[in-house]
C-alpha positions as CSV (number, residue, x, y, z in Angstrom):
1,X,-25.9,62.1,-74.7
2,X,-25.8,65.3,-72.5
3,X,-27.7,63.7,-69.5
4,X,-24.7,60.5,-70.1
5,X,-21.5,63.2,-69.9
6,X,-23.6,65.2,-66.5
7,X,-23.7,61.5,-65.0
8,X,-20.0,60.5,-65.6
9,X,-18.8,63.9,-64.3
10,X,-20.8,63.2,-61.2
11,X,-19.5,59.5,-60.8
12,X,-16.0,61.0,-61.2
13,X,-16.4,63.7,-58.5
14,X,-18.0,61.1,-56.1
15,X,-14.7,59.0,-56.9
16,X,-12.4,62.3,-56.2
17,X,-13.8,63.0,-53.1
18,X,-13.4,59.3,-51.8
19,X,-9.6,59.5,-52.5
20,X,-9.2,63.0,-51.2
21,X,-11.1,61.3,-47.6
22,X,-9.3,58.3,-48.3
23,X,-5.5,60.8,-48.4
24,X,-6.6,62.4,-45.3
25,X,-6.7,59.5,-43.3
26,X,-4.0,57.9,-44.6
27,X,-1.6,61.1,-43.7
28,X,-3.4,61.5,-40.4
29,X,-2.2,57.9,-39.8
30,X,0.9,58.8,-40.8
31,X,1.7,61.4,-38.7
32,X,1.8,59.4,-36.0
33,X,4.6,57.0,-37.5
34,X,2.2,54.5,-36.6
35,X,2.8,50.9,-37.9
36,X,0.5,48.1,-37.1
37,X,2.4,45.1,-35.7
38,X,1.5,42.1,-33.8
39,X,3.9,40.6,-31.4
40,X,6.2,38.0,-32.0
41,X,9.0,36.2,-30.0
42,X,11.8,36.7,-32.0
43,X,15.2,36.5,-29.9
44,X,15.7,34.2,-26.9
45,X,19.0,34.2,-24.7
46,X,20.0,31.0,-23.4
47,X,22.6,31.9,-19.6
48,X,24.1,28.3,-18.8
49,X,25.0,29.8,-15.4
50,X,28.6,29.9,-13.9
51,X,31.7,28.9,-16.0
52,X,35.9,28.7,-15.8
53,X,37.2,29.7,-13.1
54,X,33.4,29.8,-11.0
55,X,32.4,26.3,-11.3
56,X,29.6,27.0,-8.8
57,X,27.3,24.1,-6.6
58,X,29.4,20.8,-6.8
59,X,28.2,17.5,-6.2
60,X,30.0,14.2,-5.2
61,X,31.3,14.1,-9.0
62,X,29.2,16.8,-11.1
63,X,30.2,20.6,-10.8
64,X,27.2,22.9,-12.0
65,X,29.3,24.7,-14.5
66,X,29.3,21.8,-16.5
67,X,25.9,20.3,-16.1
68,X,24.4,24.0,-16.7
69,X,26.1,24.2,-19.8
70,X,25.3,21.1,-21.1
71,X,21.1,21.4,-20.6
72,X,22.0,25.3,-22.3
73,X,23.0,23.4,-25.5
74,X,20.9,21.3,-25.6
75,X,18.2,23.8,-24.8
76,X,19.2,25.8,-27.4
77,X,19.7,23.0,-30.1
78,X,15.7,22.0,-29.6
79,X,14.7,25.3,-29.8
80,X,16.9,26.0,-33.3
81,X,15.7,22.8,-34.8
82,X,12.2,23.3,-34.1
83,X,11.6,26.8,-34.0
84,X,14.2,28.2,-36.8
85,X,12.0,31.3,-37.0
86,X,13.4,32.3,-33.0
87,X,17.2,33.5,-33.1
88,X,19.4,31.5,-30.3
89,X,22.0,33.7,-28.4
90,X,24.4,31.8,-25.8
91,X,25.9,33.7,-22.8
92,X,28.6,31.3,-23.1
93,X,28.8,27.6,-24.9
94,X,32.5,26.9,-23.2
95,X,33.9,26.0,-20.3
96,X,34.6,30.3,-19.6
97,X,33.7,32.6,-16.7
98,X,31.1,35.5,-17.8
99,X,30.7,38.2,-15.4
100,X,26.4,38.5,-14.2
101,X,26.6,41.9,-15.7
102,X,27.9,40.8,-19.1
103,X,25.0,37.9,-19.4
104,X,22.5,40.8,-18.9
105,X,24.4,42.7,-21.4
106,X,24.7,40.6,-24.2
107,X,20.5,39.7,-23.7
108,X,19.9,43.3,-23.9
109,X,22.2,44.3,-26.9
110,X,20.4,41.8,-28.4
111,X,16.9,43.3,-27.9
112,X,16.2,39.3,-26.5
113,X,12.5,38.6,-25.8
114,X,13.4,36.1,-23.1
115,X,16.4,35.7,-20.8
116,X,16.7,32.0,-19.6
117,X,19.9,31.2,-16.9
118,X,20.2,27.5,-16.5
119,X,21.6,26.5,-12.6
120,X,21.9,23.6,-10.2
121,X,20.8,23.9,-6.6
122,X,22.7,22.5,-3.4
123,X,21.7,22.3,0.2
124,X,23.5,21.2,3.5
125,X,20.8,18.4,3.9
126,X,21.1,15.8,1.0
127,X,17.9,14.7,0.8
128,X,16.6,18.3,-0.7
129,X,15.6,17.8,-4.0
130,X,13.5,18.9,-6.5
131,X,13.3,22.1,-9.1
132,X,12.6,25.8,-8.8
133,X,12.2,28.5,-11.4
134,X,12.9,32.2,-10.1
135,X,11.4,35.3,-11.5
136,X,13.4,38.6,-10.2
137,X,11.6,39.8,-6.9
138,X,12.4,40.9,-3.3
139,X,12.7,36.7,-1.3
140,X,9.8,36.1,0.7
141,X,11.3,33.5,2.3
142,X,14.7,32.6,4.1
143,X,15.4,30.2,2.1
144,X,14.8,31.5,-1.5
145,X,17.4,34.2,0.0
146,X,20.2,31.8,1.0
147,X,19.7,30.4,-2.9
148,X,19.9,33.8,-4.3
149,X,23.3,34.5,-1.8
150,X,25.0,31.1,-3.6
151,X,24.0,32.3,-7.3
152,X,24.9,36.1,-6.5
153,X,28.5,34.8,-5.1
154,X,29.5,34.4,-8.5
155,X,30.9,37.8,-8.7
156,X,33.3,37.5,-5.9
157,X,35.4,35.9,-8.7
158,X,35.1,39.2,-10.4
159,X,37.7,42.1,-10.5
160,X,36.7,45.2,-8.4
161,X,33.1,44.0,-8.3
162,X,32.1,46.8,-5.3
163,X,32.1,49.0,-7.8
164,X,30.5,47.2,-10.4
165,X,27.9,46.7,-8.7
166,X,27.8,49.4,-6.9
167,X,28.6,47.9,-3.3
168,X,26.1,45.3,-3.4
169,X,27.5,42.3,-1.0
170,X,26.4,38.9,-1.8
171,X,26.7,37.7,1.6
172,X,25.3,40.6,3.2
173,X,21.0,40.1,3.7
174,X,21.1,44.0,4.1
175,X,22.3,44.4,0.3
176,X,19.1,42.3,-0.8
177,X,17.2,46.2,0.7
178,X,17.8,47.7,-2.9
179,X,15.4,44.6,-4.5
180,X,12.6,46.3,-2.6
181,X,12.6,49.2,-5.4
182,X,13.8,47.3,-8.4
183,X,12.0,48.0,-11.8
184,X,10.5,45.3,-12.7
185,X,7.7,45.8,-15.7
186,X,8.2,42.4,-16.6
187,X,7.5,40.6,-13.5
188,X,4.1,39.4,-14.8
189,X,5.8,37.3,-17.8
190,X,8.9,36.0,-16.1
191,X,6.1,34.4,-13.5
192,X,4.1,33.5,-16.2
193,X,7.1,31.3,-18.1
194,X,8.3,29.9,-14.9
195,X,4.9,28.3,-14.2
196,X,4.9,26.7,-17.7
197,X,8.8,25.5,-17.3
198,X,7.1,24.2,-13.7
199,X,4.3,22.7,-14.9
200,X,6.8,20.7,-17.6
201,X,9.0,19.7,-15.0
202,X,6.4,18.0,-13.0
203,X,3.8,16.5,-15.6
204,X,6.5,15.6,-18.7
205,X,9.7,15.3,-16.9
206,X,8.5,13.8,-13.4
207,X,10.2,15.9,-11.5
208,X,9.6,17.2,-7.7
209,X,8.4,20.7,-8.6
210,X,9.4,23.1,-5.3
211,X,7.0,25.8,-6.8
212,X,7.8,29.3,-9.0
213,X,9.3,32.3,-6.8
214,X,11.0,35.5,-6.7
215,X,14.4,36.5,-5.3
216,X,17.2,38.8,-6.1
217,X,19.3,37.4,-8.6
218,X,22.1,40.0,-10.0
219,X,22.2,37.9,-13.7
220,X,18.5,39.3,-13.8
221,X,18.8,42.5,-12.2
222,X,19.4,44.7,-15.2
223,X,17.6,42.4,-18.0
224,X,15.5,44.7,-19.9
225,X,12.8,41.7,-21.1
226,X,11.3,38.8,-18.9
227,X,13.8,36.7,-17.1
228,X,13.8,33.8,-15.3
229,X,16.8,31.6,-13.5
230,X,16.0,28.1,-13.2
231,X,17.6,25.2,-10.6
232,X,17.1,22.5,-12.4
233,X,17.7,19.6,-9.7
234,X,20.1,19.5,-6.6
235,X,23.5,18.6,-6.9
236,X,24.0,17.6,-3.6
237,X,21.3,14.9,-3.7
238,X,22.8,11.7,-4.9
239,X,20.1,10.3,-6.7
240,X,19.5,13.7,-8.5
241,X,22.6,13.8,-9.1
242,X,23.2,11.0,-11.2
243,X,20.0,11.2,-12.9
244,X,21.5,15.3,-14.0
245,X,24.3,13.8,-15.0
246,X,23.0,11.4,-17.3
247,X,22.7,12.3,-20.8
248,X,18.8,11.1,-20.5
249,X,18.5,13.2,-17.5
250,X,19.7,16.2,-19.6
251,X,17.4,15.6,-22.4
252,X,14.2,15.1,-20.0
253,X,14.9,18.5,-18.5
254,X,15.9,20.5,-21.8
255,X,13.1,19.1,-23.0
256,X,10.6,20.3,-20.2
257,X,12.3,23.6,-20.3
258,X,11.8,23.8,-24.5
259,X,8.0,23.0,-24.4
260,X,7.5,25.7,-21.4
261,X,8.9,28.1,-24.3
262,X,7.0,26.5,-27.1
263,X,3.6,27.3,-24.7
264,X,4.8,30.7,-23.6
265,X,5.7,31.8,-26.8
266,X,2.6,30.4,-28.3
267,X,0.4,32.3,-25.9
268,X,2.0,35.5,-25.4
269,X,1.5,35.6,-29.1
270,X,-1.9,34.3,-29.5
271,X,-2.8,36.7,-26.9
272,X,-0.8,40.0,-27.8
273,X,-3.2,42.4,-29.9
274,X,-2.2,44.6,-32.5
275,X,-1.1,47.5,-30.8
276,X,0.8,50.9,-32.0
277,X,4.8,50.6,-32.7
278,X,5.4,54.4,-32.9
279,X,8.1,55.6,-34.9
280,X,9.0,58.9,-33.6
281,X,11.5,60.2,-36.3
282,X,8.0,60.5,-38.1
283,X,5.9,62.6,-35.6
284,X,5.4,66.1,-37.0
285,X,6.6,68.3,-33.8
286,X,5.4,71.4,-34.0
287,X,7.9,73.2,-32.0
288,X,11.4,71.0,-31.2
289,X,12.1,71.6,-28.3
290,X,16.0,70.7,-27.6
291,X,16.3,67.8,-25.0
292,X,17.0,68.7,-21.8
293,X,18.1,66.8,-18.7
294,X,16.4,68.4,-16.2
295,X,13.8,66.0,-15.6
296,X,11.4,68.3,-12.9
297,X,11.6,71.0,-14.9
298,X,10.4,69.3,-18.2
299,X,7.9,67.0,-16.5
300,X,6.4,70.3,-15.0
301,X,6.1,71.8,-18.3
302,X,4.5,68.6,-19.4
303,X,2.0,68.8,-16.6
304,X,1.2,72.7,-17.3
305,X,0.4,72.0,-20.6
306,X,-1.7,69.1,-20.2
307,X,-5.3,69.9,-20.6
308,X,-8.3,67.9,-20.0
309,X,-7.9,65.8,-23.1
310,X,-10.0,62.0,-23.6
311,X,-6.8,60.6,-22.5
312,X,-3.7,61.7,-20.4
313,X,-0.2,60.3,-22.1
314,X,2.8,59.3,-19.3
315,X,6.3,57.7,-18.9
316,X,6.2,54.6,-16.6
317,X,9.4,53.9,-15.3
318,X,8.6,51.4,-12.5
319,X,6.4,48.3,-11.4
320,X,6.6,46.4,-7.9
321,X,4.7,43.8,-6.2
322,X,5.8,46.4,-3.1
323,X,5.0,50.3,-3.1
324,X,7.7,52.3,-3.0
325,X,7.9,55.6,-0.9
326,X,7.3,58.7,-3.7
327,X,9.9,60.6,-2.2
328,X,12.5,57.4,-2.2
329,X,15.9,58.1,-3.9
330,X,14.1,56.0,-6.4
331,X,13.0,58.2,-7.8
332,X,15.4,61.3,-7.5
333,X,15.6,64.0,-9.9
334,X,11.5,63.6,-10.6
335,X,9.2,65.3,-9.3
336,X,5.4,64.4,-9.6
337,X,5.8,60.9,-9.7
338,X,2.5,58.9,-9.7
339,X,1.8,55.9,-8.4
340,X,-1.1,53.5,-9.6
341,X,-2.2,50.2,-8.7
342,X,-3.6,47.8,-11.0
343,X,-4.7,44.4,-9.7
344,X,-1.5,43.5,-7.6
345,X,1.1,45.9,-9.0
346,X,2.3,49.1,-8.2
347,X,3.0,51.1,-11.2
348,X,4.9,54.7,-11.5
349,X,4.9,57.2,-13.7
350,X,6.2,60.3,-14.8
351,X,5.3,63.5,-16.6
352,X,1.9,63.7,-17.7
353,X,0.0,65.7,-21.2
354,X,-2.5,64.8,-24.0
355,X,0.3,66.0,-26.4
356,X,1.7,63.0,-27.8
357,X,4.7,64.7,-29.6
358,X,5.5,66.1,-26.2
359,X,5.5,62.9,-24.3
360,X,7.7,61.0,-26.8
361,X,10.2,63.9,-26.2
362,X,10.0,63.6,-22.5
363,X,10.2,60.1,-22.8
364,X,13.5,60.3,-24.5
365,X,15.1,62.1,-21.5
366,X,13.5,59.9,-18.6
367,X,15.5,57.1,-20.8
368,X,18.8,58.8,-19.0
369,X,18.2,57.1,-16.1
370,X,15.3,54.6,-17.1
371,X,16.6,53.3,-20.1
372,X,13.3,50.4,-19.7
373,X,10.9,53.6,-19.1
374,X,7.9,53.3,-22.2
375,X,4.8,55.1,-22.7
376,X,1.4,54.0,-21.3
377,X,-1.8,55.6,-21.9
378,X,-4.4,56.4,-19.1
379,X,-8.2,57.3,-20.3
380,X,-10.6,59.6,-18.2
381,X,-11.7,56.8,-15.7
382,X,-7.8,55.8,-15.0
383,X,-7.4,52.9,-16.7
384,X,-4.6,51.9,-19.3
385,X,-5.5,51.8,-22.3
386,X,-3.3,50.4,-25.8
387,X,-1.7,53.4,-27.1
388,X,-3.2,52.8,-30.7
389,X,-6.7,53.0,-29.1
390,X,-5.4,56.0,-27.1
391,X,-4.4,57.6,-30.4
392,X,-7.4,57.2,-32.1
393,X,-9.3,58.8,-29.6
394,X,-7.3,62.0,-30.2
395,X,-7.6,62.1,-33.6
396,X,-11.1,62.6,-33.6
């Protein structure tokens, strides 16, 4: 009977000590605020492009207002029929003007997970024809310029839009110069969308596919998630313009443009790992330190603290196709900027420390002027690495 009681005593201890381990991780996960969460498209903004008083490219008969609009609904109704899990928000579903600042406003109040703006092309020549999807980017070519100049011109109909936008001209080639240092983190999945809503238009819709490319569009400028603008067809053809004024015309490119979501949305999810979403309000800080907006002098304390660590936490706050000059105006008010390059991007960063309460602090300040900036996590042989793998590594 005695040796019975000694054995259940020792069976209970065992189990104490597993919960006590067990506790101990679970608060040490904890401390981080850190959920596990897989990715999923949630919000989409549908931009039928121009409206009211803009009525934009016209054709013999059709005006792009209305034939933009028109694909945007029925877009949309696909999308909310088959898909009721992903929330549909319209820039407009009138006949109304929106200024290009609002249409990147309302995707980013909305936290959208894709910003698509729905237009019609023209040229001079009439026999142009043929669809192109745009991802925001400096023009490689004259003539993805001279498309971007028609779509941008939109804002002459808006009151005091100097100031707006702060001087750009539309019409002015030189004003295209501040694309050069545009941030643009999401280049990589605006690109990848347009080539599925290309791919559509040529294999389902059989249409003349001109090819995905990059210009500087102002309705995309300022999106905070991946954005593409599509011309769906030129106006100023006659036989493409009949066949986008049709209602069958209409469904064949809605259409296209829905299953390039359906795919996009279906691989960015199927590919997306489970990676940290970190709730700051739950990191135990140490010492508070009150926010301050002096950007050099914090990200210099960052970097005198930071010690040789398994990984170095940083703020990016800029990717480009194009490297951009450390000591631009881009980045004033910064000092130690970084700049990495990682397959064909150019990434920046600021502030660097294997502190992660620190870096979420400092993160909150870069937001002043970077409201996109995000933390990325850089391991001994200066390669990103997910920020849950990142963290796990400093726990031990």
């Amino acid at each position: 009977m005695h040796f019975i009681t000694i054995f259940f005593k020792q069976i209970r201890c065992q189990v104490s000590i597993l919960m006590l381990i067990f506790l101990n991780l679970s608060l040490t996960h904890l401390s981080y605020g850190q959920v596990e969460e897989k990715y999923s498209l949630k919000t989409v903004v549908i931009d039928a492009g121009h409206g009211g008083r803009d009525p934009g490219t016209s054709g013999k008969k059709a005006k792009e207002k209305d034939i933009a609009l028109a694909i945007a609904l029925k877009l949309g109704t696909y999308i909310e029929e088959n898909i009721p899990d992903v929330k549909v928000i319209y820039t407009r579903t009138t006949d109304v003007f929106v200024p290009l600042n609002e249409r990147a406003n309302i995707a980013n109040k909305n936290k959208a997970d894709l910003f698509i703006s729905i237009h019609l092309n023209g040229n001079p020549n009439s026999r142009a024809y043929g669809t192109e999807t745009y991802a925001m980017g400096l023009h490689k070519t004259e003539g993805n310029l001279e498309v971007a100049k028609v779509e941008n011109s939109a804002i002459l109909f808006e009151e005091d839009y100097t100031t707006k936008y702060e001087g750009f001209d539309p019409t002015s080639a030189e004003s295209y110069i501040i694309f050069t240092f545009l941030q643009n983190k999401h280049l990589e999945q605006s690109l990848n969308y347009a080539s599925f809503v290309e791919d559509e238009f040529k294999t389902r819709a059989l249409r003349k596919s001109r090819g995905v490319k990059q210009a500087g569009f102002l309705v995309l400028w300022k999106t905070t998630m991946p954005s593409v603008l599509i011309e769906a067809g030129f106006l100023t053809n006659p036989q493409e313009e009949r066949f986008l004024m049709s209602k069958s015309g209409q469904e064949y490119i809605a259409s296209a443009i829905y299953r390039a979501f359906k795919s996009y949305k279906s691989t960015i999810e199927a590919n997306s790992q489970f990676v940290a979403k970190i709730d700051s309000t739950k990191i135990k800080a140490t010492e508070p330190e009150p926010i301050n907006s002096n950007y050099a002098q914090i990200s210099a304390t960052l970097d005198s603290n930071a010690n040789k660590g398994p990984v170095q936490f940083k703020v990016q706050i800029a990717s480009s196709t194009n490297s951009i000059p450390i000591n631009s105006d881009f980045f004033k008010g910064f000092e130690n900027v970084e700049e990495y390059k990682f397959e064909n991007y150019y990434k920046y960063t600021v502030g660097s420390t294997s502190n992660f309460e620190k870096i979420v602090e400092y993160k909150k300040i870069v937001e002043e002027k970077f409201p996109g900036a995000f933390i990325i996590a850089i391991d001994e042989n200066k390669n990103i690495i997910p920020l849950s793998k990142a963290l796990n590594r400093i726990k031990k």
